[in-house]
N, C-alpha and C positions, 0 to 999 in steps of 0.2 A: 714144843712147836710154836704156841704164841708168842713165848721170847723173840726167836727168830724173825716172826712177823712182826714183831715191833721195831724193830732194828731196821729192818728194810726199809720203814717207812721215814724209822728218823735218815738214814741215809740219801732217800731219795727224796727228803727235802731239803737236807742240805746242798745236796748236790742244783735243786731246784734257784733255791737261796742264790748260788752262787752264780748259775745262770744267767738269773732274774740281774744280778749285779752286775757280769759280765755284759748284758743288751744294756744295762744304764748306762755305763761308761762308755760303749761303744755309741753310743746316741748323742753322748755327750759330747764326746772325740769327733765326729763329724759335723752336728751344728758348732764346733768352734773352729773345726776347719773349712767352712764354707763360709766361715764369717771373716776370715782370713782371707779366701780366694777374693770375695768380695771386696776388700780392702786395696789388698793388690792389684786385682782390675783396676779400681777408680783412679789408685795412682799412677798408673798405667798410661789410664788417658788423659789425665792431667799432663803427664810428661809430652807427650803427642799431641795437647793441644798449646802446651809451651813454646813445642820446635814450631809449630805452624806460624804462631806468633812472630815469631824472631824473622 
């Protein structure tokens, strides 16, 4: 029976592990695409404050 329990444990930390890696990258994936959107915007309105120019 303690075999068993030992296995569950290592299971459910791996599975933990993998989680825990899955929220980092998904963390990571959105601060570099909000850092994108941000980029985009500005050049957005550079372009719009180009045509006003003209």
């Amino acid at each position: 029976m303690t075999e068993i329990h030992g296995k569950i444990y290592v299971v459910a930390m791996v599975l933990a592990i993998i989680f825990a890696g899955l929220a980092i990258f998904l963390f990571y994936i959105e601060r570099k695409l909000d850092r994108m959107e941000k980029k985009i915007n500005e050049m957005e309105e550079e372009r719009e404050s180009e045509k006003v120019r003209k």
